[in-house]
N, C-alpha and C positions, 0 to 999 in steps of 0.2 A: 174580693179578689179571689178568696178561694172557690168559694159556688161558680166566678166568672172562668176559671182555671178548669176544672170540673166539667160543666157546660162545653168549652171548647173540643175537649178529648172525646165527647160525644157526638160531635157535628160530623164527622167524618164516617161515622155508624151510620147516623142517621140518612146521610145521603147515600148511604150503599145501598139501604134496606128499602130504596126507594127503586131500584133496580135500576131499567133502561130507562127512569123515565125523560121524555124532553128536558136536555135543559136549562133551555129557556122561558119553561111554562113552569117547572120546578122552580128558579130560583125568585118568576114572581111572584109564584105562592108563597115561599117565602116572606119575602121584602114587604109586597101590602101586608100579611099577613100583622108583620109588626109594626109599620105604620096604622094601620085601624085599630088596632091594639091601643095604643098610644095617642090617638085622636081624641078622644074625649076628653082625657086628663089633662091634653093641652090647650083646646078649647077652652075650658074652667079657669086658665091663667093667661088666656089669650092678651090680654088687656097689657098685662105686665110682661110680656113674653115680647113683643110688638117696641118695650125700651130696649132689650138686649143691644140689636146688629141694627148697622145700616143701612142703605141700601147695598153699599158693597158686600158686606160681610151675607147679607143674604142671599147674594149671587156664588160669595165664594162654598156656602155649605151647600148651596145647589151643584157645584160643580165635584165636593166634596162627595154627595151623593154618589151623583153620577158615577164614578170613580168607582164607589166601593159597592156598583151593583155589577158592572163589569168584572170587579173581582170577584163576587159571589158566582157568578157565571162561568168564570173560566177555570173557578176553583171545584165547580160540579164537574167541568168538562173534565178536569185532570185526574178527579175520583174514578169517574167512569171508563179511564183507559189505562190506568197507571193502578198499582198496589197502591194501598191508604197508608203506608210508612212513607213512601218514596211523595206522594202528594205532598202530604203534612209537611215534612223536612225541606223541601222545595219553596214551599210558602212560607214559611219562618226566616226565608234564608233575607226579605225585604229590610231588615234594619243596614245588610252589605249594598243595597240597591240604592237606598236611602245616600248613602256614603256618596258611593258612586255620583248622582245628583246634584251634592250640595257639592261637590268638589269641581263637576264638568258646568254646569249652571250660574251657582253662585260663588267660584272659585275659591271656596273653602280650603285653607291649609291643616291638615290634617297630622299627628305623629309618625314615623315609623310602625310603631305599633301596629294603627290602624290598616295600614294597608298590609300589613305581614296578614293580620286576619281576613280581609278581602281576600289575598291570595290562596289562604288555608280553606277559606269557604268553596272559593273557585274550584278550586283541585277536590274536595269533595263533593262536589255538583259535576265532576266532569268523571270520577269514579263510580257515580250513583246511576249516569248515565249510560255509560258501559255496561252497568251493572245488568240493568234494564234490558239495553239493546241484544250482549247476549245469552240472558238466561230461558230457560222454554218457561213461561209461565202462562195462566191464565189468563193474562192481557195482551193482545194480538198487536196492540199498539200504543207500548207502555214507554218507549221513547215519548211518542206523541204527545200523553199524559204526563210526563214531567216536563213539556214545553209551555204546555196551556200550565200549570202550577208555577214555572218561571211568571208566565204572562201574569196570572194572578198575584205573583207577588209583586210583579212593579206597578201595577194598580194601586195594588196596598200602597205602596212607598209611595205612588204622588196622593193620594188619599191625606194620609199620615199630613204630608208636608204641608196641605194647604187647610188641615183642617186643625193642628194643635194650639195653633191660637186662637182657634174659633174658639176652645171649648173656654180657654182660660175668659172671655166674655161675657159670658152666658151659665145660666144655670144647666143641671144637667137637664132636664125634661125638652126646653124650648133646644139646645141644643141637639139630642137625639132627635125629636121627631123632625126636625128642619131634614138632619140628614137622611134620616129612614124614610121621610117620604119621598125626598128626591130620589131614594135607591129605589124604594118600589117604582115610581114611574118610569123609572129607566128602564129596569128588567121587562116590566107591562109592557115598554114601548119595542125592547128586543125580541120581544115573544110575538106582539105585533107583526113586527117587519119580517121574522121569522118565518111566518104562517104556524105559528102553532096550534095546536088544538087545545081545549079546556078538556084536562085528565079525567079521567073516570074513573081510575084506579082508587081505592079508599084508601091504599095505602100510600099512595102520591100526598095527596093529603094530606092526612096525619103526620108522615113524615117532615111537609113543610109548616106544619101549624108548629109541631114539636120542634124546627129548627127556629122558628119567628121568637117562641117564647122560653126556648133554652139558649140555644148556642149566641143566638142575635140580642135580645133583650138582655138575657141575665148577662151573656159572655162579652159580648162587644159591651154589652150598657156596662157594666161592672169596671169593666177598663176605662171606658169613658168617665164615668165618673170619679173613678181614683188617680187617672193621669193630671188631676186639677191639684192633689194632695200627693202625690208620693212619686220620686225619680222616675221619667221617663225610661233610663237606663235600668232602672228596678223590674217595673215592666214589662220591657222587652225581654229581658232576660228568664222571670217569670212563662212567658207564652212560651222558651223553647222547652218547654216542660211537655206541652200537649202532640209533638209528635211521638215523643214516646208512651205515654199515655194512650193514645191513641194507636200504637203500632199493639200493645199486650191487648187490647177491648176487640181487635181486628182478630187476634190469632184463637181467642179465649170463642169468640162467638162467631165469627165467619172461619176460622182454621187456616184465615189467610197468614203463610209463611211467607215471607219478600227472601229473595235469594241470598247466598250469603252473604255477599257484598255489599248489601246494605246499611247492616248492620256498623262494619268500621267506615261506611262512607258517609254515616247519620255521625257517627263520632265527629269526623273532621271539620262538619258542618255545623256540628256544634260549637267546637271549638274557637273555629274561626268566626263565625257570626259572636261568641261571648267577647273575644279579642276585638271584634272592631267596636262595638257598642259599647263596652266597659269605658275605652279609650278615648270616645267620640270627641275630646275639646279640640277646638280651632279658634286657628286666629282668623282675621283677614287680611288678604295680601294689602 
């Protein structure tokens, strides 16, 4: 958990230093990156891998995929126009989304609590956004980019929903690459539809190899395999470590300062995202 912790504060780096690159051709270097990664060693238990899921359960990590390559996508697009505090913090905010879901969906009744943090979240996502809107920075379209980081994070949240009882199923390995392959073919297929090009850039590259075998492998695999052993609410709350993490690695090496108002609109965000998740029990009506 800690190396998976670690890992994540880096992903945000690592897609800057990739510049302008596509990113849809970015985030499938990426995704196959750690799918092929991961192929062989699950070939070797293919045999055993094959009792896991059903057929159902193998359509739902296919769509679990799907899911979280669109999040990987839109979570580039919100780097690329938005400060790397205000992305991060935006994308963390999916445990309030998650909420939001099981409550309009599956009519979950929820405490007080919870929903005082939904609104404590809100209200710092709508602070963070002004923020944005009017400060002169170096992102021409950094509303924009905390929209596509909203998007990305309700990816995540239907991700999350249909895939945390896959993992309780299945071992970790057959579990990950089931999803990671579905994410790469998804991005491949965006990048497809796209018209992208194949980068030429070495630094494109690198970049996405370094995101496939840090951020994705160690950081998402890390979580995926402790969310089998240790409180989901543990967790989440764990990951909002990494936009601040990530806000000090942005100023220290790119000298990116996010305007003032970020800073108590990452507070309130925090806040309320620990409040509704702490709280999360329900009944049903």
């Amino acid at each position: 958990m800690i190396a998976g912790m670690a890992m994540f504060a880096f992903a945000p780096i690592l897609v800057r230093s990739a510049g302008d690159a596509d990113p849809f051709a970015f985030a499938a270097i990426r995704t196959m990156s750690a799918a092929l990664v991961l192929l062989p060693f699950w070939l070797l238990r293919k045999s055993k891998a094959d009792t896991f899921y059903d057929t159902g359960d193998k359509v739902r990590a296919a769509v679990a995929g799907m899911l979280l390559g669109f999040h990987f996508i839109f979570w580039i697009l919100a780097l690329q126009n938005t400060t790397i505090a205000s992305a991060s913090i935006l994308v963390t905010i999916h445990p309030v989304i998650l909420i939001l879901i099981e409550a309009g969906l599956f009519k979950r009744v929820f405490p007080p609590l919870v929903w005082l943090g939904v609104m404590v979240a809100f209200s710092g996502s709508v602070l963070l956004g002004y923020s944005d809107a009017q400060s002169v920075t170096m992102f021409e379209h950094a509303l924009l980019g905390d929209f596509y980081a909203l998007i990305a994070a309700l990816f995540f949240a239907l991700y999350f929903l249909i895939s945390q009882q896959l993992r309780q199923k299945s071992d970790w390995l057959n579990y990950v690459f089931r999803v990671y392959g579905a994410t790469g073919l998804t991005c491949l297929a965006a990048a497809v539809i796209a018209g992208s090009g194949i980068p030429v850039e070495p630094a494109v590259w690198l970049a996405g190899i370094a995101l496939a075998l840090g951020p994705q492998i160690i950081g998402h695999g890390s979580m995926n395999y402790a969310v089998k052993f240790v409180a989901p609410t543990l967790l989440a709350t764990l990951i909002l470590t990494e936009p601040v993490f990530a806000t000090v690695l942005a100023w220290l090496i790119f000298s990116e300062v996010p305007p003032v108002l970020t800073f108590p609109a990452m507070a309130i965000i925090l806040c309320g995202v620990v409040m509704t998740w702490a709280s999360r029990r329900y009944k049903k009506k």
